[in-house]
Backbone atoms as SQL, in Angstrom:
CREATE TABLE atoms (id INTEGER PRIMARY KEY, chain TEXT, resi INTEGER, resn TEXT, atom TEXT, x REAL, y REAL, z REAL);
INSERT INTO atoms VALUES
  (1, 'A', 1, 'UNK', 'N', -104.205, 44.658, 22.907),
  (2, 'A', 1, 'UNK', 'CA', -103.888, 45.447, 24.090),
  (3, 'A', 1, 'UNK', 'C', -102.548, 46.154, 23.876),
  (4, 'A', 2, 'UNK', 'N', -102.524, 47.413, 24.419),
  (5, 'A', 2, 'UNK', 'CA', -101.215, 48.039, 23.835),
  (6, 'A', 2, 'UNK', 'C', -100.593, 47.686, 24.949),
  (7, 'A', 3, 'UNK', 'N', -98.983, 47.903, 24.457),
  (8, 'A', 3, 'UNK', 'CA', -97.975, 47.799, 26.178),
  (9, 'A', 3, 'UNK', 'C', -97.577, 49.264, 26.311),
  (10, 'A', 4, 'UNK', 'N', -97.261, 49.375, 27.509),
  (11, 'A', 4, 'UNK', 'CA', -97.308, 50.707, 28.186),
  (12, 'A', 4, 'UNK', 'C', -95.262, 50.569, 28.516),
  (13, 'A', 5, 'UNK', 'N', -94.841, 51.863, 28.564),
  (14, 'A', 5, 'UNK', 'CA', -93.438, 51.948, 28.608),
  (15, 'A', 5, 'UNK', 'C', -93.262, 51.213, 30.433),
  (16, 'A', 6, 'UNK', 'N', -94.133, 52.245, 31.077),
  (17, 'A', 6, 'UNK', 'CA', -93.896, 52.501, 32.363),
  (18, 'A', 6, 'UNK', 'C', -92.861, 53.020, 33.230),
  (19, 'A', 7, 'UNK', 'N', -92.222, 52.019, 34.112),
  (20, 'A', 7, 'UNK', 'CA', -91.154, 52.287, 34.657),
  (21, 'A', 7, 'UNK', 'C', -90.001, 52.444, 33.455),
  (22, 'A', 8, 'UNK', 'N', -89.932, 51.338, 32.562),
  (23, 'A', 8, 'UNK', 'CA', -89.033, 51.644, 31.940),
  (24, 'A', 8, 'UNK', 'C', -88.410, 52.626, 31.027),
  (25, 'A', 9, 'UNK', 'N', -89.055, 53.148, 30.844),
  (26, 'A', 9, 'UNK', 'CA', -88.727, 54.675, 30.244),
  (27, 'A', 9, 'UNK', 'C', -88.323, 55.688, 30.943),
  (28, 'A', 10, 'UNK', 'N', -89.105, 55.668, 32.115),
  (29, 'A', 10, 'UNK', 'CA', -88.323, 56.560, 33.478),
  (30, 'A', 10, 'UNK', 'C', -86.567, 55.763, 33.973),
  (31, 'A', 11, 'UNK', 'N', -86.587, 54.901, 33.873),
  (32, 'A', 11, 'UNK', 'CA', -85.589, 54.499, 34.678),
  (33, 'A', 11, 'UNK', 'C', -84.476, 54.662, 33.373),
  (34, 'A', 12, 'UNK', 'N', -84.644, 54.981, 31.864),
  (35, 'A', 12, 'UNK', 'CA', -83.812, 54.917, 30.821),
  (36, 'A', 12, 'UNK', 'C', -83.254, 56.708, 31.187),
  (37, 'A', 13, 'UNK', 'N', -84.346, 57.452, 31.468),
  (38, 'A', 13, 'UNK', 'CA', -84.624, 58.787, 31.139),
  (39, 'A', 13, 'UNK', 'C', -83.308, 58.948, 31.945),
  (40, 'A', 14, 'UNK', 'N', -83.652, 58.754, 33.095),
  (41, 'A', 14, 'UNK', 'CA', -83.204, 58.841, 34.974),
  (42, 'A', 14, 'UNK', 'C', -81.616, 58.801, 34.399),
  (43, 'A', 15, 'UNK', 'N', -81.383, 57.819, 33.755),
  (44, 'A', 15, 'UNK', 'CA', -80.247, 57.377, 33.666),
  (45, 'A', 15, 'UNK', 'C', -78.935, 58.012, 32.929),
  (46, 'A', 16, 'UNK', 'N', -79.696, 58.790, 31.778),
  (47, 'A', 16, 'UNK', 'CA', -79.104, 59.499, 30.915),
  (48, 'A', 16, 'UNK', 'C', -78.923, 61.084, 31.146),
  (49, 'A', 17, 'UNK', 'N', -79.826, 61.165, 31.941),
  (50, 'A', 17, 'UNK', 'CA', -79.980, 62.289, 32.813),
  (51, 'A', 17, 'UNK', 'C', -78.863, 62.728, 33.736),
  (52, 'A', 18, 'UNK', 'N', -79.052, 61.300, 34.730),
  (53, 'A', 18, 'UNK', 'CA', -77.454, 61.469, 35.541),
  (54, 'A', 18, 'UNK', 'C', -76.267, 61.542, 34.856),
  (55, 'A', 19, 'UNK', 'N', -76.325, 61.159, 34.017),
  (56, 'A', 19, 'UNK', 'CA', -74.777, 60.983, 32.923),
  (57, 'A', 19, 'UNK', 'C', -74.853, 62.587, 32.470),
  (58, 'A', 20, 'UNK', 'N', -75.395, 63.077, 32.435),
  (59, 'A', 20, 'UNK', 'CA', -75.588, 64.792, 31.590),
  (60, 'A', 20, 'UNK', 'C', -75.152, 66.066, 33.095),
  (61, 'A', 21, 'UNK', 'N', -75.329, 65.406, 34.150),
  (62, 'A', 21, 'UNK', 'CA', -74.830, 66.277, 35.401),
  (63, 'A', 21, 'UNK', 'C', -73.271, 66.978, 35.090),
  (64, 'A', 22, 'UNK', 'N', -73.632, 68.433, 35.106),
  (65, 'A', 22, 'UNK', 'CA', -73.116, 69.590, 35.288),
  (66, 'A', 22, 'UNK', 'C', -73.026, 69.741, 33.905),
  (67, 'A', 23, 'UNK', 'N', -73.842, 69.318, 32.596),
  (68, 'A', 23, 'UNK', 'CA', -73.988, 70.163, 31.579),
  (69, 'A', 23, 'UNK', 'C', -74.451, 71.292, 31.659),
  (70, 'A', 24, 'UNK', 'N', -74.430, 71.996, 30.399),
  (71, 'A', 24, 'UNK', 'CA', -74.445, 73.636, 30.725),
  (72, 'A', 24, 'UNK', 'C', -76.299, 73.260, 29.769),
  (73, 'A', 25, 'UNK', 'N', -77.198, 74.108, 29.826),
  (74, 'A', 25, 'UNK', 'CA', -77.957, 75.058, 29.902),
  (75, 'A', 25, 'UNK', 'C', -79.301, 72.978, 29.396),
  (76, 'A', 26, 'UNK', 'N', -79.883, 73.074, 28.541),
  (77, 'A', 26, 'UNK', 'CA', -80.764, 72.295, 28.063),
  (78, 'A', 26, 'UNK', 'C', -80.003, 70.765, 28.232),
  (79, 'A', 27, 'UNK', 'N', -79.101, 71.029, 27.542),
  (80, 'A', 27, 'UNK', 'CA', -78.193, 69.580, 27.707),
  (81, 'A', 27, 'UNK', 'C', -78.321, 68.663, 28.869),
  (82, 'A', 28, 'UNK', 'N', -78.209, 69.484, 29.741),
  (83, 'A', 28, 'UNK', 'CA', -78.700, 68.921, 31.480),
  (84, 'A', 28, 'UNK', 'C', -80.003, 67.853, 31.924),
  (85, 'A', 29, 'UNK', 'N', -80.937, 69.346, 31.223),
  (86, 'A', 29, 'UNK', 'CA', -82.222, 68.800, 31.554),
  (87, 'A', 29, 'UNK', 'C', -83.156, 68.368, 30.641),
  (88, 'A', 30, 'UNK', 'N', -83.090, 68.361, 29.354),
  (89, 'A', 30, 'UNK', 'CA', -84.021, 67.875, 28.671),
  (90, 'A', 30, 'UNK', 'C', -83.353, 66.408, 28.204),
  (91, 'A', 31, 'UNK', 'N', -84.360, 65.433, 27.905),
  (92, 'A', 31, 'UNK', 'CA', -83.905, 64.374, 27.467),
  (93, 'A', 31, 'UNK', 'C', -83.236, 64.068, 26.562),
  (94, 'A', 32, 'UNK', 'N', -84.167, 64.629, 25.458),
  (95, 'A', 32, 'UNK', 'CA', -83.553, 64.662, 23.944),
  (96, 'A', 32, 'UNK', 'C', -81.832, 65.465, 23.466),
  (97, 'A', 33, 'UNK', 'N', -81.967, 66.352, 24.259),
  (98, 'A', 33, 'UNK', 'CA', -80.279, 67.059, 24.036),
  (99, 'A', 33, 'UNK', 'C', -79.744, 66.246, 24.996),
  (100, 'A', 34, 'UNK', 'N', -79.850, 65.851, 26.075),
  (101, 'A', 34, 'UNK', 'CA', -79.014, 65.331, 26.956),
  (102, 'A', 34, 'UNK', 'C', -78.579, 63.626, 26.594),
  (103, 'A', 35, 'UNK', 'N', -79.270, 63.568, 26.041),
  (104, 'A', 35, 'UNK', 'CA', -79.237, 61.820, 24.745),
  (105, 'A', 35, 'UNK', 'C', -77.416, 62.194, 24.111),
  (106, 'A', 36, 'UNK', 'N', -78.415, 63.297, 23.232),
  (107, 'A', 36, 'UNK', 'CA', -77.015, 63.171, 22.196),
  (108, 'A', 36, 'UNK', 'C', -75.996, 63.586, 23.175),
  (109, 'A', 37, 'UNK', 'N', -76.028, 64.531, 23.849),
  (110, 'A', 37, 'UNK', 'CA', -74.678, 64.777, 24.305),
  (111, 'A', 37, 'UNK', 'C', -74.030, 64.204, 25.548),
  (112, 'A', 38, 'UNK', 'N', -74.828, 63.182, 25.985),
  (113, 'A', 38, 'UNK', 'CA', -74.410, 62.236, 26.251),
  (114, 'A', 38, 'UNK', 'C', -73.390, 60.968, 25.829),
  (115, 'A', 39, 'UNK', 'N', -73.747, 60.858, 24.802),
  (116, 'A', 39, 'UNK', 'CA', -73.797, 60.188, 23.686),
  (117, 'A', 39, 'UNK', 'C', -72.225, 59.928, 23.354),
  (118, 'A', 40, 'UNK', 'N', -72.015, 61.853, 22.745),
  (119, 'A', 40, 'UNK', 'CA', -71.074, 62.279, 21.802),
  (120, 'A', 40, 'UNK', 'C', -70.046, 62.222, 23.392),
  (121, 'A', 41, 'UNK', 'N', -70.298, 62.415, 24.261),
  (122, 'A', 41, 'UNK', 'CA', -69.405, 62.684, 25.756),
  (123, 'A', 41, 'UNK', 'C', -68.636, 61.592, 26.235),
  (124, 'A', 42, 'UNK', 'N', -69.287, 60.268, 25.665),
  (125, 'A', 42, 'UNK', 'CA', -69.303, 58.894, 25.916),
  (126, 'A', 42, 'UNK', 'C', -67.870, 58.569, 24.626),
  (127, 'A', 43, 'UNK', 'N', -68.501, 58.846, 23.807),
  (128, 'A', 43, 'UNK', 'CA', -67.300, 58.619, 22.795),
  (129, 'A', 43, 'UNK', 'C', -66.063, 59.313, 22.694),
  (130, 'A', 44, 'UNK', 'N', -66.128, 60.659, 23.097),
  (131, 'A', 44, 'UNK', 'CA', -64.890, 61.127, 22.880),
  (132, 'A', 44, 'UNK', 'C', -64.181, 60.997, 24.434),
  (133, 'A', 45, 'UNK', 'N', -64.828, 60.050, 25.374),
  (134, 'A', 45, 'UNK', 'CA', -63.777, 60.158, 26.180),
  (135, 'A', 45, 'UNK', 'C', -63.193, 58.322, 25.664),
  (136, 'A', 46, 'UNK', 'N', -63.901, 58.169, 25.472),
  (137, 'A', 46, 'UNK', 'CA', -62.986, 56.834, 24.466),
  (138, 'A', 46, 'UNK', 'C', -61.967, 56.738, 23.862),
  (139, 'A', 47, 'UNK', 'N', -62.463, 57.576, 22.745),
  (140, 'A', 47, 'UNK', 'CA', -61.482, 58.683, 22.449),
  (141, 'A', 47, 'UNK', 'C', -60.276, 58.723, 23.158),
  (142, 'A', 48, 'UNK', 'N', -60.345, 59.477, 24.024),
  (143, 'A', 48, 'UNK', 'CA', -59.198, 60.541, 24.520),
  (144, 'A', 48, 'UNK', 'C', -58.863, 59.370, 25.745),
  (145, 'A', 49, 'UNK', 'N', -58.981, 58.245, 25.996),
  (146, 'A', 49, 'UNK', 'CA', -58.182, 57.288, 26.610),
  (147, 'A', 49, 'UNK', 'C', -57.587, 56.649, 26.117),
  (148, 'A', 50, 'UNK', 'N', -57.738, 56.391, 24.496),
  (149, 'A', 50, 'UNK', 'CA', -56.773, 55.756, 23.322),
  (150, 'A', 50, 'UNK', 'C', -55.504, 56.962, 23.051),
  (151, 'A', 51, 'UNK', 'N', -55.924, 58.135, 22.840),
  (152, 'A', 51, 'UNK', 'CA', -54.767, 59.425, 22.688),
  (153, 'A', 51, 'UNK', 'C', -53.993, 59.616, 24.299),
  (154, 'A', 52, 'UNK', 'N', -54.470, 59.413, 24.885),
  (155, 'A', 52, 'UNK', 'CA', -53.443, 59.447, 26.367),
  (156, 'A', 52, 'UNK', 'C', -52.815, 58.294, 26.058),
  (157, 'A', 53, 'UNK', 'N', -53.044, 57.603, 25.605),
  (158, 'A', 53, 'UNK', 'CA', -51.752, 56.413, 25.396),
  (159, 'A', 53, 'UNK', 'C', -50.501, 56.660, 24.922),
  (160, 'A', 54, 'UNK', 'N', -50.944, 57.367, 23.625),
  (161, 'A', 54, 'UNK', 'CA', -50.176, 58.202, 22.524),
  (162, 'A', 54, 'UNK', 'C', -49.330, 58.767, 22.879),
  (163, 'A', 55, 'UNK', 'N', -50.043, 59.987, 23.405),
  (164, 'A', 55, 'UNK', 'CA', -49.642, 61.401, 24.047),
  (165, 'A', 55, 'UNK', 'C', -48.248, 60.750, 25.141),
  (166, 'A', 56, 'UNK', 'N', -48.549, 59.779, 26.115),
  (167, 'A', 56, 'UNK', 'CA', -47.859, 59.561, 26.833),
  (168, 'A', 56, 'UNK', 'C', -46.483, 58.793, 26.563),
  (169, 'A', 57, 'UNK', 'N', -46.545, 57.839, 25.022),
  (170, 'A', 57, 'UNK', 'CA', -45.611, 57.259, 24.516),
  (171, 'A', 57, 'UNK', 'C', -44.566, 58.622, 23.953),
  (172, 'A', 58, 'UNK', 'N', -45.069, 59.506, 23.629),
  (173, 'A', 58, 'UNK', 'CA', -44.549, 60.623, 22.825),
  (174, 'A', 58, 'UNK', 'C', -43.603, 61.278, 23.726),
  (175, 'A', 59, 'UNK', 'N', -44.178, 61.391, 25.330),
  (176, 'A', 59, 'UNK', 'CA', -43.759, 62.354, 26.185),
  (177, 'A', 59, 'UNK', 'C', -42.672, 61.467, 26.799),
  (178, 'A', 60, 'UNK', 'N', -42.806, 59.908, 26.555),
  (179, 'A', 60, 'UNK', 'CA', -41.425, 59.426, 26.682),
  (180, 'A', 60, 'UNK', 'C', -40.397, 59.345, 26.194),
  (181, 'A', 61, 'UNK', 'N', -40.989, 59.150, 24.968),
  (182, 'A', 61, 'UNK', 'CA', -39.368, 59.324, 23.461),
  (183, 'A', 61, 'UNK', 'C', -38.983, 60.287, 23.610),
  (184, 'A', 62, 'UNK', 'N', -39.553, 61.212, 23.924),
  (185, 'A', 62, 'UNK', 'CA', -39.018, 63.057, 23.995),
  (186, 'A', 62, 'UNK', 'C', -37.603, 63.378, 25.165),
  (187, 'A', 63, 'UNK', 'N', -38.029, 62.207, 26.322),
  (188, 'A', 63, 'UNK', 'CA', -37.166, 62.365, 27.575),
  (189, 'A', 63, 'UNK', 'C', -36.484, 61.738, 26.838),
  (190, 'A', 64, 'UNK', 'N', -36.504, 60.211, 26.612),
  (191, 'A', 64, 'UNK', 'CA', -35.459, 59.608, 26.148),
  (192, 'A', 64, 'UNK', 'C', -34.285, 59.619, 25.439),
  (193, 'A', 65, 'UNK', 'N', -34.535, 60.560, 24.390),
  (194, 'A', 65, 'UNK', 'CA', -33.967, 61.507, 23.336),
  (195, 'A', 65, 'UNK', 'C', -33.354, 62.735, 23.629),
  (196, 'A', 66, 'UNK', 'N', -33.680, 63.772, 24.408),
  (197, 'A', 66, 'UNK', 'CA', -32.811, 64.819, 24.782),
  (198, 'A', 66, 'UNK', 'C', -31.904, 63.773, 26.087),
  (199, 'A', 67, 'UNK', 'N', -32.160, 62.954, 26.421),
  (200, 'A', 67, 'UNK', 'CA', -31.180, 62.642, 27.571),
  (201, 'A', 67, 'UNK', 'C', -29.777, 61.593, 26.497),
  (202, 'A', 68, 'UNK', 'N', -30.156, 61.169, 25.698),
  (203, 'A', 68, 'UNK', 'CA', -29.806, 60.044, 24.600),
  (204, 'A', 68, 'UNK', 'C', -28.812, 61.213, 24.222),
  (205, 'A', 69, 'UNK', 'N', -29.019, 62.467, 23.776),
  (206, 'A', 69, 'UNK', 'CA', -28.917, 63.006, 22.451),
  (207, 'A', 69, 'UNK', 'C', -27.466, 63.782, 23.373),
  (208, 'A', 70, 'UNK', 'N', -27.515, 63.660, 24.850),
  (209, 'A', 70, 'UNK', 'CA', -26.906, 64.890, 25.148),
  (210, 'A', 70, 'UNK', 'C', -25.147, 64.165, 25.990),
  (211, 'A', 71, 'UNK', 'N', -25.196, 62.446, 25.831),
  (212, 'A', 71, 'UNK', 'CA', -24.537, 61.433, 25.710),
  (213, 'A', 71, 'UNK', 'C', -23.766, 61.438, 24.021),
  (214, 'A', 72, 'UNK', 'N', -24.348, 61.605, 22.932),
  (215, 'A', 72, 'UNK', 'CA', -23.579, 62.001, 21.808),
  (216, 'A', 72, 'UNK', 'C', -24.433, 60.220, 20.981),
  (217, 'A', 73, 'UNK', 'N', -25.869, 59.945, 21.527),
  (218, 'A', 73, 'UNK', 'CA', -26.417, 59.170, 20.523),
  (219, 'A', 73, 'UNK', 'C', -27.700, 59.666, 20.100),
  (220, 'A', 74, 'UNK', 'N', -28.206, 59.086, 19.162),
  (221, 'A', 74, 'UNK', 'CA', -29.578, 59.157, 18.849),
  (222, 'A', 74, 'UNK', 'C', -30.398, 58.290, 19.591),
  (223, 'A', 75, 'UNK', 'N', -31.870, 58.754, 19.637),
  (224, 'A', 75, 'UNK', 'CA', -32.682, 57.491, 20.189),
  (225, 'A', 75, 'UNK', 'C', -32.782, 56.437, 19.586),
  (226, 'A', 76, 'UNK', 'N', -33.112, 56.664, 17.943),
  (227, 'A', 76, 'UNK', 'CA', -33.403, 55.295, 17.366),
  (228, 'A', 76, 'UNK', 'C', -31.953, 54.584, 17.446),
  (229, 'A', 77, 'UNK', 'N', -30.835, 54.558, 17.692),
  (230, 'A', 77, 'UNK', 'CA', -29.635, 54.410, 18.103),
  (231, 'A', 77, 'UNK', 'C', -29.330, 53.597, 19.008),
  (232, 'A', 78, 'UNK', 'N', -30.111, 54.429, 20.104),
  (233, 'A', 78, 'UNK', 'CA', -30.351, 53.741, 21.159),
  (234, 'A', 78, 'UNK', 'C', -31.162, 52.607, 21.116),
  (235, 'A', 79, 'UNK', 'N', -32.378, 52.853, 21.169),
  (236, 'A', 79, 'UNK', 'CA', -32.892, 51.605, 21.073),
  (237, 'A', 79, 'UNK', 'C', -32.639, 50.498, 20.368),
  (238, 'A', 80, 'UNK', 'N', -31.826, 50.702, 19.169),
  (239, 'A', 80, 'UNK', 'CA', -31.564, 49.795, 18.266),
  (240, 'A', 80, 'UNK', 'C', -30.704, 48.948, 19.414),
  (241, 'A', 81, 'UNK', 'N', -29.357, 49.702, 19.757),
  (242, 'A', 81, 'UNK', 'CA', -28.686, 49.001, 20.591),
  (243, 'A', 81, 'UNK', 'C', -29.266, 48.001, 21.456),
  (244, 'A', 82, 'UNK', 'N', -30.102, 48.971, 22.357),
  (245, 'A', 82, 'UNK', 'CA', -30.991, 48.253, 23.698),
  (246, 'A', 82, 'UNK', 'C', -31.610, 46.694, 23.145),
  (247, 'A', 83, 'UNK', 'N', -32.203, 47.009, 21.461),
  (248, 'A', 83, 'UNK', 'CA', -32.480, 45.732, 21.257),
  (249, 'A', 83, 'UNK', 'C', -31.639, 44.495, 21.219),
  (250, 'A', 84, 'UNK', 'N', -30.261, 44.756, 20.909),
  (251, 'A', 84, 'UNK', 'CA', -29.270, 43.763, 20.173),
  (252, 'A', 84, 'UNK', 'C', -28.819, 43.439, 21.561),
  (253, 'A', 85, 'UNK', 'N', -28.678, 44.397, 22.410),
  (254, 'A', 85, 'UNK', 'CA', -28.386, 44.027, 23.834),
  (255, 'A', 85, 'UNK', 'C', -29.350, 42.940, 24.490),
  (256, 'A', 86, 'UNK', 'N', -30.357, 42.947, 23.965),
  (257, 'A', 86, 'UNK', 'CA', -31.481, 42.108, 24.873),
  (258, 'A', 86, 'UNK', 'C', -31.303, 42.474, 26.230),
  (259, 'A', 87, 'UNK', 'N', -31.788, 44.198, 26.059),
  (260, 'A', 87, 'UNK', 'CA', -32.237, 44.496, 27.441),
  (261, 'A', 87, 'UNK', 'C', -33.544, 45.156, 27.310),
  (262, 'A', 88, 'UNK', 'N', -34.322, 44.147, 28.356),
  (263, 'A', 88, 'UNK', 'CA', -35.868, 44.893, 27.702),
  (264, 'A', 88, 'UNK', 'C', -36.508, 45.945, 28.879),
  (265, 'A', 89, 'UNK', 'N', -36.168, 46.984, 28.743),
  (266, 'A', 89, 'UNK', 'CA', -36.765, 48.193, 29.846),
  (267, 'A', 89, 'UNK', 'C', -37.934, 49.097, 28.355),
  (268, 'A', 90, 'UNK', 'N', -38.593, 48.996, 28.801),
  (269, 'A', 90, 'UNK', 'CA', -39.978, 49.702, 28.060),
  (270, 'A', 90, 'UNK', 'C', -39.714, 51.256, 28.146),
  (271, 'A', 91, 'UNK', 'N', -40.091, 51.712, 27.208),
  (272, 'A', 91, 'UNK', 'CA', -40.029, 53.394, 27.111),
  (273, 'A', 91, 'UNK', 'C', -40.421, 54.103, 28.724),
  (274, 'A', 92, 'UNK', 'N', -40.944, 54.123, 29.442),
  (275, 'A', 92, 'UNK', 'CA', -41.498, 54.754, 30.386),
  (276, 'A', 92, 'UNK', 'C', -40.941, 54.755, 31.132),
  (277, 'A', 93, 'UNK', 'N', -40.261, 53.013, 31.813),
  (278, 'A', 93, 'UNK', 'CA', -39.372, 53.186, 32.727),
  (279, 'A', 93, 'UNK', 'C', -37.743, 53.723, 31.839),
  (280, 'A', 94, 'UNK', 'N', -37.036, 53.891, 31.347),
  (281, 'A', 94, 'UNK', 'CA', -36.420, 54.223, 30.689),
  (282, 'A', 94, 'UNK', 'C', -36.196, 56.136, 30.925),
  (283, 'A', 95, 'UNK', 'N', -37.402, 56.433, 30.346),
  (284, 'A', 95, 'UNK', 'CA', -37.667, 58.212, 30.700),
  (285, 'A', 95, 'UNK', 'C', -37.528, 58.326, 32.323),
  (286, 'A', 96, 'UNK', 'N', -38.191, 57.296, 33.265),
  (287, 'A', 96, 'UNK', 'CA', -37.728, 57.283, 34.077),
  (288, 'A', 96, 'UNK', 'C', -36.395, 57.287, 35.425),
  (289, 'A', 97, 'UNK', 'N', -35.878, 56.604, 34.266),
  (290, 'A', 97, 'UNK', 'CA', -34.317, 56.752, 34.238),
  (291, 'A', 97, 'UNK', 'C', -33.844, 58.029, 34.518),
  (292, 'A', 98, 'UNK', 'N', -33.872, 58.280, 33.284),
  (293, 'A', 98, 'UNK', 'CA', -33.253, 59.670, 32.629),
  (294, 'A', 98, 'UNK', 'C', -33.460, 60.637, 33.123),
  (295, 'A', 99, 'UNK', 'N', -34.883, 61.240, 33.749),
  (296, 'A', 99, 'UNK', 'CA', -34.973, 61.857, 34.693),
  (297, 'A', 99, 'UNK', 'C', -34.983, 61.954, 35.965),
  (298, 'A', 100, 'UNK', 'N', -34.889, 60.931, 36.736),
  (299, 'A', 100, 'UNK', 'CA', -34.756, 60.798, 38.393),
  (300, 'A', 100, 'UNK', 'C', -33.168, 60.289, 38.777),
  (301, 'A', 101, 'UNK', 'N', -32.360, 59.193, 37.807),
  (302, 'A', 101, 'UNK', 'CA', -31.468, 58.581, 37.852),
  (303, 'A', 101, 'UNK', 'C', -30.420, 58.981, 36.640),
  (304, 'A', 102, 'UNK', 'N', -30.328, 59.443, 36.679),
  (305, 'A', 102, 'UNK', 'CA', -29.043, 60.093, 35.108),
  (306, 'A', 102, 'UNK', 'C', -27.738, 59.303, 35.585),
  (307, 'A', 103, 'UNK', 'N', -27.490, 59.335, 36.664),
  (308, 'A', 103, 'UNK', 'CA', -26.100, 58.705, 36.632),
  (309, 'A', 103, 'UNK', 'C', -26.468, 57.434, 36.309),
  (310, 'A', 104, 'UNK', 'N', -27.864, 56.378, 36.670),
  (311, 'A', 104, 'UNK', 'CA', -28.021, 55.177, 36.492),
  (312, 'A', 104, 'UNK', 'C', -27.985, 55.058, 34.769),
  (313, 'A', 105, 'UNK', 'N', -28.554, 55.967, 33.997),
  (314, 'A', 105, 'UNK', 'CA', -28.952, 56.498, 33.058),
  (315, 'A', 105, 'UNK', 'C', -27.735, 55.737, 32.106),
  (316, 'A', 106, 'UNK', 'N', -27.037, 56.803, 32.390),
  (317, 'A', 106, 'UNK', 'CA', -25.511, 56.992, 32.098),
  (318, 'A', 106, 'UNK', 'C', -24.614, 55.767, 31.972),
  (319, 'A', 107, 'UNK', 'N', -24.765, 54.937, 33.473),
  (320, 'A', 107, 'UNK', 'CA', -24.023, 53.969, 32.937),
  (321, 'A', 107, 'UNK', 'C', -24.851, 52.289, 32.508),
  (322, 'A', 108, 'UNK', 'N', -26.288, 52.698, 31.919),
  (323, 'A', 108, 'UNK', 'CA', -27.169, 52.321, 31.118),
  (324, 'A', 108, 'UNK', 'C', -26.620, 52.598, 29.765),
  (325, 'A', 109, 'UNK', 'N', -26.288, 53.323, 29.278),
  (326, 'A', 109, 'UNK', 'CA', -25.986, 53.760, 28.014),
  (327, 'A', 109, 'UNK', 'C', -24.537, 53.127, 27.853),
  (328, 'A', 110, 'UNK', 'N', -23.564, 53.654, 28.959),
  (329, 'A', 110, 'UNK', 'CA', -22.027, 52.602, 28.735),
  (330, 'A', 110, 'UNK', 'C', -22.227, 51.352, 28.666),
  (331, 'A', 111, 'UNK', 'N', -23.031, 50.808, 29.130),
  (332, 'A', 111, 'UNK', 'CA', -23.511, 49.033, 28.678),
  (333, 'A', 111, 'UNK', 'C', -23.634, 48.877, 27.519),
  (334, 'A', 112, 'UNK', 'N', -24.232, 49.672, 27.064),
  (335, 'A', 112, 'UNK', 'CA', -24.951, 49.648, 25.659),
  (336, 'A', 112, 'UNK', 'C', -24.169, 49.704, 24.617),
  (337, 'A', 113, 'UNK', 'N', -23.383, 50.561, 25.015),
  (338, 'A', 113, 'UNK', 'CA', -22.231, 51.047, 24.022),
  (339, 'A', 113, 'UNK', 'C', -20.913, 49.968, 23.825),
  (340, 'A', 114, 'UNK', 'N', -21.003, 49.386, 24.996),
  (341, 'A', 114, 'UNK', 'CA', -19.659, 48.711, 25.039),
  (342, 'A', 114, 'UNK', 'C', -20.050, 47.298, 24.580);
């Protein structure tokens, strides 16, 4: 006796289908293109939630560094310090600093220094 897909093939179809909403032209509606590019849509936003990590570590050293740089240190400088200091503020809040709080900033860095 053969087995029959039935529901389950509709409810796979259904599924991959919804995931393909507001593709442009075949991608949308046919199964087979809407598979792969589904697929490939799935991965590169994987992707691109590992590179926003990146991207965002980058866009902190960057603050950190023109605000560092314009005090008369370097970043890696800095941080070196920050380490020996055993003061542990993470890159982000740090950029944070630097841009909302400069005077806090500031006498963040005279700690450091002294």
């Amino acid at each position: 006796m053969r087995v029959k897909t039935g529901i389950v093939r509709r409810r796979r179809h259904k599924k991959i289908l919804k995931l393909a909403k507001g593709f442009y032209q075949r991608r949308h509606s046919t199964f087979k293109n809407a598979e792969e590019s589904v697929r490939r849509a799935l991965a590169n936003a994987y992707v691109g939630r590992k590179e926003r990590k990146r991207q965002f570590r980058r866009l902190w050293i960057a603050r950190i560094n023109a605000a560092v740089r314009e005090n008369g240190l370097t970043y890696s400088q800095f941080i070196n310090l920050l380490k020996q200091k055993n003061i542990l503020l993470n890159r982000k809040m740090l950029s944070e600093l630097a841009i909302n709080n400069p005077e806090n900033f500031k006498a963040l860095l005279d700690k450091v220094r002294t």
